[in-house]
Structures are given as C-alpha cells and as structure tokens.
C-alpha positions, 0 to 999 in steps of 0.5 A: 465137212466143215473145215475149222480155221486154225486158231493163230489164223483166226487171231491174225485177220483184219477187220474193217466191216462195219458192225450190224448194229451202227455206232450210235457216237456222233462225230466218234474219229473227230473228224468235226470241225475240219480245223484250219491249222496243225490244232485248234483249242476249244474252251469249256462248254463249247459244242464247236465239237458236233455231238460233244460238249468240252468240259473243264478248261479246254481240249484239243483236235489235232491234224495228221503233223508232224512235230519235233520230229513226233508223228501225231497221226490219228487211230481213224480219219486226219484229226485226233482229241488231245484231252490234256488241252493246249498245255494246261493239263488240267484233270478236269479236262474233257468231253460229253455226249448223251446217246439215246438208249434202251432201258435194259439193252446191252452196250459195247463201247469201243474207243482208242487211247494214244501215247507218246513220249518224249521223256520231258512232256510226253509219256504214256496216256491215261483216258478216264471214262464214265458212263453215266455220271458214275465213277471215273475208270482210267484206261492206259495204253502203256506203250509211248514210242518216241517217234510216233503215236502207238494206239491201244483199243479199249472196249467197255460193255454196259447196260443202259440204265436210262432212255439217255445215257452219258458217256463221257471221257477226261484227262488222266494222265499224270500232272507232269504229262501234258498229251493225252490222245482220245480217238475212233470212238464207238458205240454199239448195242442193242444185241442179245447176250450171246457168247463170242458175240464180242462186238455185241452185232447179234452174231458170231462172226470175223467182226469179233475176232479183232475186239476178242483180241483186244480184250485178252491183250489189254485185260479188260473183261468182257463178258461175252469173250469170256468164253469159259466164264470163268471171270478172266478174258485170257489164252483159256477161252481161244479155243472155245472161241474158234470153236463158236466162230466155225460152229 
C-alpha cells in the first residue's frame, strides 16, 4: 500500500531539477555578458545582453556586491538586470526576447521580482510583463529588506498565438524608486492541460510542489494549480493536490 506523504511535508520540499521540457528563454539568470566591474549599463537597442534586446533609455546587470552596507546578491548565478537603469528610472525602460513557439501550445513563464529599500531611493519593485505586444501586467514583490534583496517568483501561464512569440519585461516601479530587479527568468511549454502539472512538464511530480506553492503565496492564477477549478489558487486545492502527487 502506498503511503501518502503529509501535506505540510510535501509544501516544504526543495526543488532544484530541471523541467522535462527545457527552458526555451536564453540567457534567463543574465549570466551574459560577464560584466567587468560591480555593473554595467546598456543603452536602448543594444544586444550586448545575448538573447535580449534593451528597450527605452537603458538597463543594468548587477554582480553579486555589496553596496552601502545592501547585499545585491542574484535569485540565479552572480549577475542580476536592474531595469530601472543606472538611475534614470525611466518606465519605458526594458528588455525583449522573441522565443519560437507552437501555435495553439500551452506556456508557463516563470520569473523572480527583487526588492530592497532604503526608505530614500529604494522601496519595493514592480517588473511589468507583456507577452506578445499586449497590455503591460505589473508584478510586485512587496517585501524590501533593508539589507539585502528578498526575491519572489512569479509564474504566468499562456498560450501562444504565434510561431514567435515576444516576451518582454519593463520598469514598474514607482517614479521616486530607482531599482527594480528581474532575474532566473524561464520559459517552459509545450505540455498538455493536466491538473497538478503546474511547471507544465507533462507530469505530476516534486517538480510542481515549488510553483504550486508560489501560485497560492503570491496570488497569481494558475490554472493547472487550480485544483477545484473554482477560479482562485488557494489553501482549498492542497489537498486535491497531494492527492494528484501521490495518486
């Protein structure tokens, strides 16, 4: 007989497996170029940034530093994108990268917002998204320490429209914020609809515990976490959950 693992054991596991799928963003942690120094800024239609090109007046990779006494330390690898820019903040500020898709196939992006504060220039960061040249959705991690960066992972399903499909991220943060932090960005698809399959792998497995999570926590829907289907991601749909991941 099978033994059901407890849901507050299941909630609390560590995922660090890749998904079946593969990420389909390049260059996603920023690791790219490997800048020389604690940051480096690249202006308006640049592709310094392999697999991305910056848009409005310019952005930033970080390095793992340590400034003022705040710890910049990335989600993902040693580099983080500020998309505020080197301090001009400017809310058209951002990157683009076009990924080959399935007409018809189903997507999961996953991505991490930073935020610290400093109660003058930094306060909690806002990461707009739109897929697609649609409308600009606001994603904000409301936690700043004032010491180090919190991240928060967001993840946005969709179906592609097109054979190419543009995912793009821009500042938007307040006008008196000037740090708005973008990193271990991820793109995965082309799984069927299957409830529980959160990460969209094709499977119910570990791999979902950690995005199932993160979709009750930070109220994004999702509608393969949604287990009920009533509409919300919440505290309803654990244990039909557990139940898919050791059915």
């Amino acid at each position: 007989m099978k033994r059901a693992l407890h849901p507050t054991l299941v909630l609390m596991i560590v995922l660090t497996s890749t998904p079946l799928f593969g990420d389909l963003i390049v260059n996603g942690s920023f690791e790219s170029p490997d800048i020389d120094g604690p940051f480096a800024s690249f202006d308006a239609g640049s592709t310094m940034i392999p697999g991305w090109e910056v848009v409005g007046v310019s952005v930033a990779i970080l390095d793992n530093q340590q400034v003022i006494g705040f710890n910049f330390t990335a989600q993902d690898g040693n580099q983080l994108m500020d998309l505020a820019g080197q301090q001009n903040n400017n809310p058209n500020n951002g990157v683009v990268q076009n990924v080959t898709t399935t007409v018809g196939a189903d997507y999961l992006l996953s991505f991490y917002v930073g935020s610290v504060t400093d109660g003058g220039l930094y306060f909690a960061s806002t990461v707009d998204l739109s897929i697609d040249g649609g409308a600009q959705t606001g994603y904000t991690n409301p936690t700043a320490p004032t010491d180090m960066v919190d991240w928060l992972q967001f993840t946005v399903p969709f179906t592609a429209q097109n054979s190419v499909t543009t995912i793009a991220f821009f500042n938007g943060s307040a006008a008196n914020n000037f740090i708005c932090l973008l990193d271990n960005v991820v793109l995965i698809g082309d799984a069927p609809f299957l409830l529980g399959d959160v990460n969209l792998d094709g499977i119910v497995s570990l791999l979902d515990v950690s995005p199932f999570v993160n979709a009750i926590t930070s109220g994004c829907y999702i509608e393969n976490a949604d287990m009920n289907q009533d509409g919300v991601v919440s505290l309803l749909d654990v244990a039909l959950f557990v139940d898919a991941l050791t059915g």
